[in-house]
matplotlib code that plots the C-alpha trace (Angstrom):
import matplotlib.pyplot as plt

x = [3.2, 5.9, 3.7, 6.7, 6.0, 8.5, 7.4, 10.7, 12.1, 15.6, 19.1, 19.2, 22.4, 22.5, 25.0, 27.1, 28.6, 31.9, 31.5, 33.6, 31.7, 32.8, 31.1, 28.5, 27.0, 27.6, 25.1, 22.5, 22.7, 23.0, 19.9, 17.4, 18.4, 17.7, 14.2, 13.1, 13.9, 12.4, 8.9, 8.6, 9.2, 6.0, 4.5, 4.7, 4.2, 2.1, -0.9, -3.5, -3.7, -5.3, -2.6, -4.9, -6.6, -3.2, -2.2, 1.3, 2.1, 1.6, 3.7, 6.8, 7.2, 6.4, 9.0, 11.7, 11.9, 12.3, 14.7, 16.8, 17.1, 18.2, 21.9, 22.9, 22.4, 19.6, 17.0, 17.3, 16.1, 13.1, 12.3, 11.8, 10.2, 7.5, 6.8, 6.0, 4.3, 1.8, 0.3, -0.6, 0.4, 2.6, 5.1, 6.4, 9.9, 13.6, 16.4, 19.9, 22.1, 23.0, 19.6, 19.0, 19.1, 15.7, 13.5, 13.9, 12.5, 13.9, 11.9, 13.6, 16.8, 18.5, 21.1, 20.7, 18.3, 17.6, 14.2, 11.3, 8.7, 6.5, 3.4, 2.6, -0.3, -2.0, 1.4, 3.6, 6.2, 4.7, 6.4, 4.2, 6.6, 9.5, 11.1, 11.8, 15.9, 16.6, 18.7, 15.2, 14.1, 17.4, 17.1, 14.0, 12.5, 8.2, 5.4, 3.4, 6.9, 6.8, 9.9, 11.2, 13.8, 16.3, 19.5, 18.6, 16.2, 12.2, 9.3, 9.3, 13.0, 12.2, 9.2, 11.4, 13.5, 10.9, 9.9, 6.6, 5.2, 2.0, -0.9, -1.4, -3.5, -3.2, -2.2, 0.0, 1.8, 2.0, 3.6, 6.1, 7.0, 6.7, 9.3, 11.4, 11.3, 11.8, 15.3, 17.0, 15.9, 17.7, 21.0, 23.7, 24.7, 27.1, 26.4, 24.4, 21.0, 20.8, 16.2, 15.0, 11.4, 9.2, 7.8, 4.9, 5.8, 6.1, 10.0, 12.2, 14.7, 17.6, 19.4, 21.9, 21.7, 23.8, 22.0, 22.3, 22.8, 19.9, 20.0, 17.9, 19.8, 19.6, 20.4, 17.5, 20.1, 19.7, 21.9, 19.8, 21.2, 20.9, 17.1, 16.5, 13.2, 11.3, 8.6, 7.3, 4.7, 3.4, 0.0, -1.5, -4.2, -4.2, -7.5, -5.5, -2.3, -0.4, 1.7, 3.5, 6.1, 7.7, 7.6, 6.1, 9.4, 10.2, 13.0, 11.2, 8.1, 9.6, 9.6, 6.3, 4.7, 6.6, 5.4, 1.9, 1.9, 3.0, -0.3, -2.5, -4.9, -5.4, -9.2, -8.4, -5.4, -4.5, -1.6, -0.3, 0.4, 1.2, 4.6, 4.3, 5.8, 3.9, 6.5, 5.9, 2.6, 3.4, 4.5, 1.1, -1.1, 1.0, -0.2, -3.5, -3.8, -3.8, -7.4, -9.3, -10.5, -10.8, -9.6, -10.8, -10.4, -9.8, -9.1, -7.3, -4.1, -5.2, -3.2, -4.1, -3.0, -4.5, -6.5, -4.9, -6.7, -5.2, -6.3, -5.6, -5.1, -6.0, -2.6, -3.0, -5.0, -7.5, -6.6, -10.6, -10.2, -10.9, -8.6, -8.2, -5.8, -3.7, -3.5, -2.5, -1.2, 2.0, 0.5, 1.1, 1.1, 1.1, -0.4, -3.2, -3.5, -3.6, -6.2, -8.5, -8.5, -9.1, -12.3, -13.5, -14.0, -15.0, -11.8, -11.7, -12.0, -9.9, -9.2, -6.7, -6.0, -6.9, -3.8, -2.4, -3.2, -0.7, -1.3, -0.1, 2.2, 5.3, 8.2, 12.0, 13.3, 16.9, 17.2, 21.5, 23.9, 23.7, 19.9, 16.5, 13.1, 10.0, 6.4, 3.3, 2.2, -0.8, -3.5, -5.7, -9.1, -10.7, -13.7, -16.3, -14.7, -12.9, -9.4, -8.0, -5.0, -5.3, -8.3, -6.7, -8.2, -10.8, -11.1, -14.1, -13.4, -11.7, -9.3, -7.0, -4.0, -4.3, -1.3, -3.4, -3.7, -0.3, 1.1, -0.1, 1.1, -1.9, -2.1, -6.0, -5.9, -4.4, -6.4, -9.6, -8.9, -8.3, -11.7, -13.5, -12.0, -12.8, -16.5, -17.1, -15.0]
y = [18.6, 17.9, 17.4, 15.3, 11.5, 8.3, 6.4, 5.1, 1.9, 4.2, 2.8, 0.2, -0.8, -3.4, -2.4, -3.9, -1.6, -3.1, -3.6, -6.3, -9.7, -12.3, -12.2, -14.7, -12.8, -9.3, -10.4, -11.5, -8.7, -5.8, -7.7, -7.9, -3.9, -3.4, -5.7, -3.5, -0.1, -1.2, -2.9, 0.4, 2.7, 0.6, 0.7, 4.8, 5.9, 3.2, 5.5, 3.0, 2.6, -1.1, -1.9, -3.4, -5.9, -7.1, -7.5, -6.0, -6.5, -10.3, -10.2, -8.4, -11.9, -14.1, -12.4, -12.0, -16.2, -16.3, -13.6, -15.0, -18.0, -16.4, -17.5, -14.6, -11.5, -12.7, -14.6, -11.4, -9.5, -11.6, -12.4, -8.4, -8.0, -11.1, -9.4, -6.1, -7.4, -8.9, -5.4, -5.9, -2.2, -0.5, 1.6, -0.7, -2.6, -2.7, -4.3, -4.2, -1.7, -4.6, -5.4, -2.1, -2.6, -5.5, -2.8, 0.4, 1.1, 0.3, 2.3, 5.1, 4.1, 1.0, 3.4, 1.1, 0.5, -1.5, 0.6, -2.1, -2.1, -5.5, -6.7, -10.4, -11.1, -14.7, -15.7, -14.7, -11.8, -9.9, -7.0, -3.7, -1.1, -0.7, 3.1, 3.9, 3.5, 1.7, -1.3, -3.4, -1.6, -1.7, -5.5, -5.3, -7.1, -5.7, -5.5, -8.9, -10.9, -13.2, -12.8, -16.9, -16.0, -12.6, -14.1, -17.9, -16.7, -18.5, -16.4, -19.3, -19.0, -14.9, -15.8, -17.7, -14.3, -11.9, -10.3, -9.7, -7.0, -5.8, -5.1, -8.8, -8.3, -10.4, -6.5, -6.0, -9.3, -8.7, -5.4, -6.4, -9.7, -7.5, -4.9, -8.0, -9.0, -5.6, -5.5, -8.0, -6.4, -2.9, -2.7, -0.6, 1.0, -0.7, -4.1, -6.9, -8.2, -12.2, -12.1, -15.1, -14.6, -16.0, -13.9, -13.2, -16.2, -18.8, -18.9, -18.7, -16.0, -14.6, -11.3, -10.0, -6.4, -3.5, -1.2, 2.1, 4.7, 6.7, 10.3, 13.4, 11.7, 13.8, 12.8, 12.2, 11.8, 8.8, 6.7, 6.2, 5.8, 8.4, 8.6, 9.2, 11.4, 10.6, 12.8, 13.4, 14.8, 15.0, 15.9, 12.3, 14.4, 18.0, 18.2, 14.9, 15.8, 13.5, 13.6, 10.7, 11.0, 8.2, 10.1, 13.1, 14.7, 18.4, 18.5, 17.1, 19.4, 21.9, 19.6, 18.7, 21.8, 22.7, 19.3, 20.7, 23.8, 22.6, 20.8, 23.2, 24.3, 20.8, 19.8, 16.2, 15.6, 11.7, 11.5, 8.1, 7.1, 3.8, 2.7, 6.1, 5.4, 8.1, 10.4, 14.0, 15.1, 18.6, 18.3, 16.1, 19.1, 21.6, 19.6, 18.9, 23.0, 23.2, 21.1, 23.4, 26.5, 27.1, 25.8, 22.6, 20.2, 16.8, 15.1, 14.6, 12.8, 11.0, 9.0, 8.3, 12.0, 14.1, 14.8, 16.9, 18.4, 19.0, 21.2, 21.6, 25.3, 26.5, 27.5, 29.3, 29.4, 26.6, 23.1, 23.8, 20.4, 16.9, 14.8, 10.7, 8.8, 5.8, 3.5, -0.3, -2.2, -0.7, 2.8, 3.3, 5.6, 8.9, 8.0, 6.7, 9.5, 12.2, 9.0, 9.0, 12.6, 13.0, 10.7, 11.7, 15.0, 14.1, 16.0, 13.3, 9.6, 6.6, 4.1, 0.9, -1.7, -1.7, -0.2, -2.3, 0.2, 1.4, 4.0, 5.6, 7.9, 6.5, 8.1, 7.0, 5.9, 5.4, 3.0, 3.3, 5.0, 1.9, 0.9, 2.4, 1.3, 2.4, 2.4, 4.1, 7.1, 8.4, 7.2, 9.5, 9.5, 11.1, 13.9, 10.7, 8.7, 6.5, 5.2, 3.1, 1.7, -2.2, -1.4, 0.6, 2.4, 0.8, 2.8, 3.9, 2.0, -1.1, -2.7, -5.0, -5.5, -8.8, -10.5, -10.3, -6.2, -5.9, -8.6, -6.1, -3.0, -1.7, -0.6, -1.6, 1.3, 4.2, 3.6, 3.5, 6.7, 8.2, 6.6, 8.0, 11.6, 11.9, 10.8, 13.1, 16.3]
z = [19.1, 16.3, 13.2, 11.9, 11.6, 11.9, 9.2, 9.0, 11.4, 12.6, 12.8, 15.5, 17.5, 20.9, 22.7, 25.8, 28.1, 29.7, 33.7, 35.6, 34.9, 32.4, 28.8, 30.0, 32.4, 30.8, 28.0, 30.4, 32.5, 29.7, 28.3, 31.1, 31.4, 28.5, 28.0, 30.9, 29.5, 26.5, 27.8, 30.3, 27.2, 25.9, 28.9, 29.3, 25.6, 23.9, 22.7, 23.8, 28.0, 27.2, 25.0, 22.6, 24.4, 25.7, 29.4, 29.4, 33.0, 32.2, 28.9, 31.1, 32.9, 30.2, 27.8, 30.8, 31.6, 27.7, 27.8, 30.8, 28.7, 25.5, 24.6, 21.2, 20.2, 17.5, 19.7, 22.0, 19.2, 18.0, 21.3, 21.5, 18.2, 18.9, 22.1, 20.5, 17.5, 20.0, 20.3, 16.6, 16.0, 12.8, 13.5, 15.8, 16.2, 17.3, 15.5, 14.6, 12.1, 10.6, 9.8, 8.2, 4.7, 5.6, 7.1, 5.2, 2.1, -1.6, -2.8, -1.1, 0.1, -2.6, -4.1, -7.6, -9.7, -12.7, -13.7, -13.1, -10.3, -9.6, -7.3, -6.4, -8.2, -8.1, -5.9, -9.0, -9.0, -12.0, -13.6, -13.5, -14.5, -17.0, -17.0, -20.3, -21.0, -18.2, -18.0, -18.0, -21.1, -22.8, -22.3, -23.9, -20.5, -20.6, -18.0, -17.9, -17.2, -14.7, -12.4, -11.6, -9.8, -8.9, -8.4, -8.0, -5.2, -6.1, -4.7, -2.0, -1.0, -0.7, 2.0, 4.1, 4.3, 4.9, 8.3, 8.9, 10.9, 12.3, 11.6, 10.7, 7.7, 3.7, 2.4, 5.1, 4.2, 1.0, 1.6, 3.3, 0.8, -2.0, -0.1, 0.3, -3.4, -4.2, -2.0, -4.1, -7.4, -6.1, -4.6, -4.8, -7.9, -10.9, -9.1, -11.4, -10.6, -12.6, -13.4, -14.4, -16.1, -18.5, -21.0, -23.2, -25.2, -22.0, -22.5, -19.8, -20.2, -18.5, -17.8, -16.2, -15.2, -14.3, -11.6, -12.3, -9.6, -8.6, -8.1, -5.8, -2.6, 0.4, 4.3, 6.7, 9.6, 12.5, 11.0, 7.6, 4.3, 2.0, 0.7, -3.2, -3.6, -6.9, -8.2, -11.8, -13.5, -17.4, -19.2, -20.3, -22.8, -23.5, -20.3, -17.9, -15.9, -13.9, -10.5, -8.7, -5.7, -3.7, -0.4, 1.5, 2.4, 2.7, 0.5, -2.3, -1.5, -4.1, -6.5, -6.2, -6.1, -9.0, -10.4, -9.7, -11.2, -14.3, -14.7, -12.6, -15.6, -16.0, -15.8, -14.2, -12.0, -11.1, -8.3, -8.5, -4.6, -5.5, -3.9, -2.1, 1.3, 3.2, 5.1, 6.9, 7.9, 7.4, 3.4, 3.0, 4.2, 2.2, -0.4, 0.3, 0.9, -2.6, -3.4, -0.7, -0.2, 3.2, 6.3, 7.1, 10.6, 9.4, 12.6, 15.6, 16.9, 20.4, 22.7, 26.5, 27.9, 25.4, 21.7, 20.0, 16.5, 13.2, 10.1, 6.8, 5.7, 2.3, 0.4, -2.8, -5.5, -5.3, -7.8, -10.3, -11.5, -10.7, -8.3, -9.0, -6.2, -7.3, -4.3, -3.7, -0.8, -1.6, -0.1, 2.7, 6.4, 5.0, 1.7, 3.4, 5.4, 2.1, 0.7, 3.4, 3.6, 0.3, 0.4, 3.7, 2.2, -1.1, -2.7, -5.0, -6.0, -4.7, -7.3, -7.1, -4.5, -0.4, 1.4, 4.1, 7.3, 8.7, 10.0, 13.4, 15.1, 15.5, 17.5, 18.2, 21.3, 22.1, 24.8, 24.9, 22.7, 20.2, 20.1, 19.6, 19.6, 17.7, 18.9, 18.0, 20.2, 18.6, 16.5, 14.1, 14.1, 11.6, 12.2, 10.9, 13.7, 11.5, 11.5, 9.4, 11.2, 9.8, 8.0, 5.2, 2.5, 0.7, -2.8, -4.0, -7.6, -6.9, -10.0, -10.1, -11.9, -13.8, -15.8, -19.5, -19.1, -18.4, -21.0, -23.8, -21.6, -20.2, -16.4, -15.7, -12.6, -14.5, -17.2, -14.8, -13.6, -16.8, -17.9, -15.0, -15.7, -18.9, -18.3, -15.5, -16.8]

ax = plt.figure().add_subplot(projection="3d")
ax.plot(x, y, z, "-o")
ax.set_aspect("equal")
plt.show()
């Protein structure tokens, strides 16, 4: 079994093939074909045989008299989509190329970037991050602001934009609202961003900012845009280290394992997962080879035909110190997979936010030469029994990030985590 996860929706196309009908009818044909090949796709690979509770037999003709009836390319599409989102699953969708740039990641693929990261907090677009010399810094724009608007666009006007997907849960929603926010704040580099905030002082202020352009971009292939790895690392006390990375991806493994051994004689390690987007099972156990010392059966991937078990195997010299995970309800997939790990096992302490869950095995389908469908094909179950598709990681500390912390420039999680470190050191 290909240890490689799709945590990524792929490029979708809907194509017509020409055959001697008039336009009409070529759409409604090409459609029902294609509704078919798509809900027996489901119908084959969908890792659970009960579907989740749903009768799938009885949602084929239910969503085929909608279908019959559907007049343009966009009402085929969410007529697809509310079908599959019925099963209440992640990893699951189909869409248009066109539609690409609403269901991929900023973090990872907006090739601009003005240097600020930001979580809804009390239904507010707070600012959490400012990268030192960015635009955002340069414009002397600090953490605590409260985003009005990104180019005339209010929070409210962003939610009427925003696709939500499964698993139906308030993390996963927020997720996915904060990824939208987040998309009009990146973009592509040299382009301006107008933020409207107020700042520590209640004034309303605005700038307009240049995006930058983002570097470390590498292919992934299937019609993606170019994905910009991030990872960093830097001691925080002469006995705390520090490691963050936006994805688990092999080409930015070397980086991170560099990243690592910088701070291996380190007596507390905190890796920041926050905004981590999760990525390839393979590059999360190379990592997670490195806080264990001999091999160790965390779980297995199980679908309706088979189990299948996974291990993590011990890779080098043992990590000696303590391990603290960042986590929030922007972690997720494969960050939650390295978190629960980590906790099942007692590696080390969870601290931050409830992740949204998701978490399962999704695999591409191409259904013609112009669209493709996504659907989960495994779920993991962990050796305890758990999994934590839409239950998410619940951290061991829980903290909140709270607009009074950040106003004076203190991040309440990191600051937790550094608190528990040096206490139990």
């Amino acid at each position: 079994m290909n240890k490689i996860t799709f945590i990524l929706i792929l490029a979708f196309y809907l194509f017509f093939s020409s055959c001697q009908l008039n336009e009409n009818e070529k759409k409604l044909v090409n459609r029902i074909d294609l509704f078919e090949q798509i809900w027996s796709t489901v119908n084959e690979h969908f890792y659970d045989q009960k579907f989740n509770g749903i009768d799938w037999d009885k949602k084929r003709l239910e969503y085929k008299t909608k279908i019959e009836g559907c007049d343009n390319t966009n009402s085929f599409i969410l007529l697809l989509n509310k079908m599959l989102f019925e099963l209440n699953s992640s990893h699951c969708g189909v869409g248009l190329v066109s539609e690409l740039d609403k269901v991929v990641s900023p973090y990872i693929f907006s090739n601009g970037e003005i240097g600020i990261d930001i979580r809804i907090i009390s239904n507010k677009i707070i600012i959490t991050n400012v990268v030192k010399n960015s635009p955002a810094d340069i414009a002397q724009i600090k953490t605590g602001y409260i985003i009005e608007k990104v180019d005339n666009l209010t929070l409210n006007d962003i939610k009427k934009l925003v696709n939500y997907k499964p698993p139906f849960n308030i993390r996963n929603k927020k997720f996915h609202l904060t990824s939208e926010v987040l998309r009009h704040i990146y973009g592509n580099a040299n382009t301006t961003v107008k933020i409207s905030f107020f700042d520590e002082n209640n004034q309303l202020q605005t700038k307009v900012l240049t995006r930058t352009e983002r570097k470390n971009s590498i292919l992934l292939g299937g019609g993606l845009p170019p994905a910009h790895l991030k990872s960093e690392s830097f001691y925080i006390s002469e006995n705390i280290a520090y490691l963050s990375f936006n994805v688990f991806n092999a080409s930015n493994l070397e980086q991170i394992l560099s990243s690592l051994e910088k701070v291996n004689t380190s007596k507390g390690l905190i890796i920041d997962l926050r905004g981590n987007d999760g990525g390839s099972i393979e590059v999360m156990k190379s990592l997670l080879g490195r806080f264990v010392s001999k091999r160790m059966k965390y779980g297995a991937y199980i679908n309706r035909n088979e189990q299948n078990e996974d291990f993590i195997e011990p890779i080098g010299a043992k990590y000696q110190g303590k391990i603290v995970l960042l986590v929030d309800e922007m972690s997720i997939s494969g960050a939650e997979n390295m978190a629960a790990i980590v906790q099942e096992f007692n590696i080390g302490k969870i601290i931050g936010n409830q992740t949204p869950g998701q978490m399962l095995w999704g695999n591409g389908y191409l259904i013609n030469d112009s669209i493709a469908l996504v659907i989960p094909i495994y779920k993991l179950e962990y050796i305890s029994g758990n999994n934590i598709e839409n239950k998410g990681i619940i951290p061991d500390i829980i903290v909140e990030m709270k607009l009074k912390d950040l106003l004076v420039g203190k991040d309440t999680q990191l600051e937790r985590a550094i608190e528990y470190l040096n206490k139990n050191l």
